[in-house]
N, C-alpha and C positions, 0 to 999 in steps of 0.2 A: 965254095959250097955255101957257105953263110951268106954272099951278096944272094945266090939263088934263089938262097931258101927266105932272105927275106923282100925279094922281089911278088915269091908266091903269097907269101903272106899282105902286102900291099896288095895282091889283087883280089883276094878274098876277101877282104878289107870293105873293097870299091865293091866288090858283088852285091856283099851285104848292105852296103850302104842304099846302093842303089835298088833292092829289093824293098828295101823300109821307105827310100820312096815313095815306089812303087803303093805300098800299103797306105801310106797316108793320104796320098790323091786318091786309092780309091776309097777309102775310108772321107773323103771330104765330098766324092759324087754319090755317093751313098744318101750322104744329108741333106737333098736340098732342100727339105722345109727350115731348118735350122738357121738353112744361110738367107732365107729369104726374111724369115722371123728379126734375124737380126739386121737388114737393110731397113726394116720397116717401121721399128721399134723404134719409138724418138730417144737419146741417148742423154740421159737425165743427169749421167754424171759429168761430158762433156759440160750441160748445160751450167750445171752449179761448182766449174771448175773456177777458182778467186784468178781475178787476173792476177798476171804476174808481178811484182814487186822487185822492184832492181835493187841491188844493195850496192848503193853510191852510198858511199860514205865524206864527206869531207877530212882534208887532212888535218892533221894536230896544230892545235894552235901553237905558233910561235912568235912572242911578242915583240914587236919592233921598237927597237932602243936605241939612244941616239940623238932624235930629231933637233934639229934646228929651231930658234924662237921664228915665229909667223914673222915672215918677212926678212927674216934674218941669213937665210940661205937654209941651206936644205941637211939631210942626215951627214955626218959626218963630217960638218966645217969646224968641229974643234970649239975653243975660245968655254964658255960657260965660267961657272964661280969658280973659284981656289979650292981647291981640295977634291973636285968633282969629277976631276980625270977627261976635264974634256967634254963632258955630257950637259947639255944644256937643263935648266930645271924647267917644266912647267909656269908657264903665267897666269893658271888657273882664273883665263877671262870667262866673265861672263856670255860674251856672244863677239863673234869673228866675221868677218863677211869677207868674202872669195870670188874673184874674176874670174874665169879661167879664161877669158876672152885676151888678159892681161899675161904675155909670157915670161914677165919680168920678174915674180915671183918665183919661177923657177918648177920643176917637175913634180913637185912632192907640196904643193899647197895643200889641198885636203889633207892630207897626212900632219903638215904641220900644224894644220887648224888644230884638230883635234886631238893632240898632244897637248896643247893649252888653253884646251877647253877645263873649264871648272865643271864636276858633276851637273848635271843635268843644263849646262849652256848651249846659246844657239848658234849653231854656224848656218851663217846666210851665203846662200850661191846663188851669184848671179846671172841674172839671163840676159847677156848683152851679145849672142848667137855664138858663143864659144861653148867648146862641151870639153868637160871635165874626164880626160883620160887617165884615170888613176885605180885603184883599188883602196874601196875605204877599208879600216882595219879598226875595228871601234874595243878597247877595251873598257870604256868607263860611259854611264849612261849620257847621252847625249841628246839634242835636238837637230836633224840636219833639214831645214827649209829651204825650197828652191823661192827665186824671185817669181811673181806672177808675171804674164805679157806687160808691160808696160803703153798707158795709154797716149801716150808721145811718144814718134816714132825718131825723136832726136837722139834718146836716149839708150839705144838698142831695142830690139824685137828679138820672138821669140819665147821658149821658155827655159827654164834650168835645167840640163842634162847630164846624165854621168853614163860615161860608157866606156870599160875597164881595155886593157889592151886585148888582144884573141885570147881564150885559154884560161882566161883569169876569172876569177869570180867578181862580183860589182862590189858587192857590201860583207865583210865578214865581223860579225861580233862575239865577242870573248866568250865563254864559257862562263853563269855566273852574272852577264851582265843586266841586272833590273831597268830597263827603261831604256829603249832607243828608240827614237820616233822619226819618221821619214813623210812630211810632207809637201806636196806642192812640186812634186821631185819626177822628171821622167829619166827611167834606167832604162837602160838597152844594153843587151848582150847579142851581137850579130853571128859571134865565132865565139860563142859558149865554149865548147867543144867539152871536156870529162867534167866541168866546175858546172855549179849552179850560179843564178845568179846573186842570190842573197842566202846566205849561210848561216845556221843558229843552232847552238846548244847550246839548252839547259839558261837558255834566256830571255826575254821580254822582247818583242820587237813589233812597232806598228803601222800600219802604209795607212797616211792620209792624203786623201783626193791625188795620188800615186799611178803612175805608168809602168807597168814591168813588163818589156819586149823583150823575149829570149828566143834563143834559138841554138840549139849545141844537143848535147846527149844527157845530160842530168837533170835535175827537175829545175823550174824557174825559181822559187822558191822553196828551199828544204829547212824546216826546223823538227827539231829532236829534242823532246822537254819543254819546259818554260810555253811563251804563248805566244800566241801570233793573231793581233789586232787588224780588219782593216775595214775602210769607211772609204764610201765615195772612191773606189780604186779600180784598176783594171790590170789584168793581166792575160797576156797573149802569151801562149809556148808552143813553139812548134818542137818537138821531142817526141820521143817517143817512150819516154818516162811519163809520168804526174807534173801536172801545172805546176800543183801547188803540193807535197809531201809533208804530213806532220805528223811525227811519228812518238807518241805519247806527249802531247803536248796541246794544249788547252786551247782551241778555236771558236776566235767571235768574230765573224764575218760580215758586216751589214753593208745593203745595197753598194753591192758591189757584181763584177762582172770576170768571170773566168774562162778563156776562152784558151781551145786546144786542140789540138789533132790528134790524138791518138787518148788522151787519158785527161780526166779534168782532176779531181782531189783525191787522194789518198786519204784517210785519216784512221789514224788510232788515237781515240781520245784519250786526254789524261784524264785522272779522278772529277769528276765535280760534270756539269754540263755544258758543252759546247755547242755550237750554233749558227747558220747558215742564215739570214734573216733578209729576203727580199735581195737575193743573188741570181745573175744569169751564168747560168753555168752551160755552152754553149761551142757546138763543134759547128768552123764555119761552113762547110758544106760546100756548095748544095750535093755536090756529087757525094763522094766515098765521106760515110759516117763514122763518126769516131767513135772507140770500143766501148768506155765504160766512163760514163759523167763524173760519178760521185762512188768509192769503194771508201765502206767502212768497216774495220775489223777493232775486235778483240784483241786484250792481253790478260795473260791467265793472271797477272798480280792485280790487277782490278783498273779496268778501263773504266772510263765514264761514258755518258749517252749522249747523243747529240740528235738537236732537233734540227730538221728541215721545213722552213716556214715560207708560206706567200712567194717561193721561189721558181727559174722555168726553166726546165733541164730539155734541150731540143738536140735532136740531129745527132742521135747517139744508137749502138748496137743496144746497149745496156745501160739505163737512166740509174741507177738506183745499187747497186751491190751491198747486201749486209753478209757477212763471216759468217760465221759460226761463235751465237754468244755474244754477237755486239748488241746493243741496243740504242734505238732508233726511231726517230716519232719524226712522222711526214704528215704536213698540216697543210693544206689549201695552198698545193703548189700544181703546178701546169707541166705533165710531163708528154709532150709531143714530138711527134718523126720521130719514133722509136719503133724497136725490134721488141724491146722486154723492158716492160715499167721499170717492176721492182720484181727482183730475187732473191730471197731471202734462204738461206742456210742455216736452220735451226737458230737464228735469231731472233730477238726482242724487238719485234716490231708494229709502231701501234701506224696505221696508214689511213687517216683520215682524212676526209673531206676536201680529196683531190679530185684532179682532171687529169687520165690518163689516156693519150689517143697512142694504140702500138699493135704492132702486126701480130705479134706469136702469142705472146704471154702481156696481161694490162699487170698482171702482179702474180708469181709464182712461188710458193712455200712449201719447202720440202720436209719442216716440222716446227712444234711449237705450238705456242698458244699468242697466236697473231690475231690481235685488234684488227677488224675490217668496218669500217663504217662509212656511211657518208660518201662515197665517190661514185665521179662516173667513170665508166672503161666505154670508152668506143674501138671498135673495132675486134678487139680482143678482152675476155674480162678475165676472170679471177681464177687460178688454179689450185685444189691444197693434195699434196702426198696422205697417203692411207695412214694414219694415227695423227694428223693434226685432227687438234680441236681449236677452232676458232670461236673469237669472241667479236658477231658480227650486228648491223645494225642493218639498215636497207640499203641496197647499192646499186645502182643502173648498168645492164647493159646492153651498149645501142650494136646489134649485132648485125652487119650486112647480110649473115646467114640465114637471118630470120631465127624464131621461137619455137623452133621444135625440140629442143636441145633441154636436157634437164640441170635446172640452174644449182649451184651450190647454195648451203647455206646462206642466206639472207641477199640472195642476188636476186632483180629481178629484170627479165628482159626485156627491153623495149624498141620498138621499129628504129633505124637507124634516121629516117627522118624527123624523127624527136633528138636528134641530138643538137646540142646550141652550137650553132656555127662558128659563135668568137671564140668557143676552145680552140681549134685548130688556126685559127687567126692568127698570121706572122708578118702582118703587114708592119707593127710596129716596130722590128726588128730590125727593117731596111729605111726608117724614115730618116732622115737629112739630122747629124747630132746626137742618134741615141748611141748609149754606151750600152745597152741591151737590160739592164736591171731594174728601167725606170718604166718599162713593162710590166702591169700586173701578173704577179703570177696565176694562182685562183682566190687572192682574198674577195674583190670585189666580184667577181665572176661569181664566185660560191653565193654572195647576198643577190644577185643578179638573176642565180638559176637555181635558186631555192634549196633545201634539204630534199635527196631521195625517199619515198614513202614506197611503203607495203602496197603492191598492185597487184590485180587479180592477173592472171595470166592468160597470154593474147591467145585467143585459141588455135588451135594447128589449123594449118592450109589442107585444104581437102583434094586428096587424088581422084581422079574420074570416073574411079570405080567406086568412090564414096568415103574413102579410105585415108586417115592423113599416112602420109609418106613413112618411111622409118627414119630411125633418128641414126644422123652417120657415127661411124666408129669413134669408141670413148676412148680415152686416155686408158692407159694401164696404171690409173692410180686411185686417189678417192674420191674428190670431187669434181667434176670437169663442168664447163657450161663452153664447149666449142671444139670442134674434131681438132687432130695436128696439125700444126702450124695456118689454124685461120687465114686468110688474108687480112688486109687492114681497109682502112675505110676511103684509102685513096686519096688522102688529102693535099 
């Protein structure tokens, strides 16, 4: 009787269930302006969603103890002073120079260089077409310089290379440590795979005239804390992390070159001001474009700001990302082949006297008191959500739709024929030797194509009936100068 009676009740159950179905599909054909409203609506929170942020962390430092004097044989041979237990001391040299071309040294040179390195000495590696398979492990500041090509070819060719075993990270420095410098030096990581290839917390590290070829699943370079110098350098990631990750940590980048498939920099700055200065920050294309160039955010203990200068962010969904609460100053830089300039999320953003060519959005802000001055938008210009107020100056934009469109503050439109051609210009990108940075971005261009001025406006095209046209549908927000998703200038 009980399995019955709870047989009956499962099927009353199922009645019901199926009757509230029932009611919600017809409760859903009921509404179709609703459903249609919302196909139609551009979806503003998708839009200002922060890419996503992987949390790779690197493992704990554990110090390697041990080693061998240079040349002496490698960890664990024993012998050192009396009393020492077997441990070799430090020869705290000045500067070491390393073959790896030479296998007689054994598997752990770099390792034992810099064991007996004295604080701040140089280890020289040489380029005589060997590459250095090791993992460096730097706890005390150091200098690691590769040899240049040598201009007699008696004496080896080539340049200095380190490229760790699969798995492994290339370079990791202690926690703490003030001053690692890496120049003249190309890294490669082919089978990255969970490691980055250069590791840092809470310490100094700097790439001069430097190669970093990665490829695995964590960022090419990750630093957390402390700073991260680099000059004259380049770095490729193919990941689908951040090129480059710095995660409360102090950035001074000059002409230099970041290039990546899916993601170029991450940054959360630390206190004080960090800096992007005459950088290609660049997804190789040409087909499928990478998502987001450059994301900057906020930390509620107090981030610092960082400026974007004379720099040329190309071939990206999303050139620009600011959080919510970061702040950010874009200065006569060249953002082209995009989807969306800049996006800004109730941040500190002052965006001047740029060159932005992009399909959807040339700059979009969802609140705040954002600095607008000085730039031109082709193709797509400038958007602000209902309660900004902006602090604007005159701005171009060259709109394929033509000037029937009512401009935001301090925008004003102009025929897309008036746009300067060498913005979209990428000729120099593909010439024979460049590393992409050596590219102007908009400094020269900005003295080239003048300051935007206050212009009267083009007057409407007139319909046949004597009439200008009507102006197509506005954004559901507060300033628009372009219906949903524009096209772009076809460049």
């Amino acid at each position: 009787m009980i399995a019955i009676a709870l047989r009956r009740l499962a099927g009353l159950g199922a009645a019901a269930a199926c009757v509230l179905c029932l009611g919600v599909a017809g409760e859903a054909q009921a509404l179709p302006d609703a459903k249609i409203d919302q196909q139609i609506r551009p979806n503003f929170g998708i839009l200002l969603a922060p890419p996503l942020r992987h949390t790779y962390r690197p493992s704990a430092w554990k110090p390697r103890r041990g080693h061998g004097g240079y040349g002496q044989g490698g960890y664990g041979q024993g012998g050192g002073y009396p009393g020492s237990g077997g441990v070799r001391r430090p020869l705290y040299l000045d500067s070491i120079t390393v073959d790896c071309a030479d296998g007689s040294g054994g598997g752990s040179q770099l390792a034992d260089a810099i064991y007996n390195l004295a604080d701040n000495g140089v280890l020289y590696i040489r380029s005589r077409g060997g590459v250095c398979r090791e993992t460096l492990e730097i706890d005390h500041p150091v200098i690691i310089a590769g040899e240049g090509p040598p201009a007699f070819g008696n004496v080896g060719s080539g340049v200095a290379k380190l490229s760790p075993p699969d798995g492994a990270p290339c370079i990791r420095i202690a926690p703490g440590v003030k001053g690692v410098e890496i120049r003249d030096l190309v890294i490669e990581a082919n089978q990255g795979g969970r490691s980055a290839c250069i590791e840092a917390q809470d310490a100094d590290v700097a790439l001069i005239r430097s190669s970093v070829r990665y490829q695995g699943d964590a960022s090419a370079i990750f630093v957390q804390g402390g700073s991260l110098i680099m000059r004259n350098s380049v770095v490729e990631a193919r990941t689908n992390d951040a090129a480059i990750l710095a995660d409360g940590a102090a950035v001074d980048i000059l002409q230099s070159k970041i290039s990546a498939d899916v993601r170029g920099l991450d940054i959360t700055p630390a206190p004080g001001q960090s800096r992007l200065v005459q950088v290609g920050v660049t997804s190789p294309g040409p087909g499928l474009p990478g998502s987001t160039a450059i994301t900057v955010r906020d930390q509620r203990s107090g981030a610092g700001s960082l400026l974007i200068a004379n720099s040329v962010i190309r071939n990206w969904i999303t050139g620009v990302y600011v959080d919510r609460g970061a702040e950010v100053e874009l200065t006569r830089n060249r953002i082209i082949r995009v989807r969306r300039g800049v996006l800004s999320d109730y941040g500190k953003v002052r965006v001047r006297q740029n060159a932005i060519a992009a399909d959807e959005y040339g700059a979009y802000f969802a609140g705040g008191r954002p600095e607008v001055a000085g730039n031109r938008f082709i193709g797509a210009g400038v958007n602000y959500e209902r309660g900004v107020e902006p602090i604007t100056e005159p701005n171009y934009v060259y709109s394929p739709q033509g000037c029937d469109y009512r401009m935001p503050p301090g925008a004003y439109c102009r025929p897309m024929t008036e746009a300067p051609r060498a913005i979209t210009d990428e000729s120099g990108f593909d010439a024979s030797g460049r590393y992409g940075w050596e590219v102007d971005g908009y400094e020269r261009g900005y003295a080239r194509d003048g300051a935007p001025t206050a212009r009267p406006p083009i007057p409407s095209r007139k319909s046949r009936f004597g009439r200008p046209p009507p102006p197509p549908a506005a954004y559901p927000s507060g300033y628009s100068n372009a219906p949903p998703l524009m096209g772009g200038p076809g460049y």
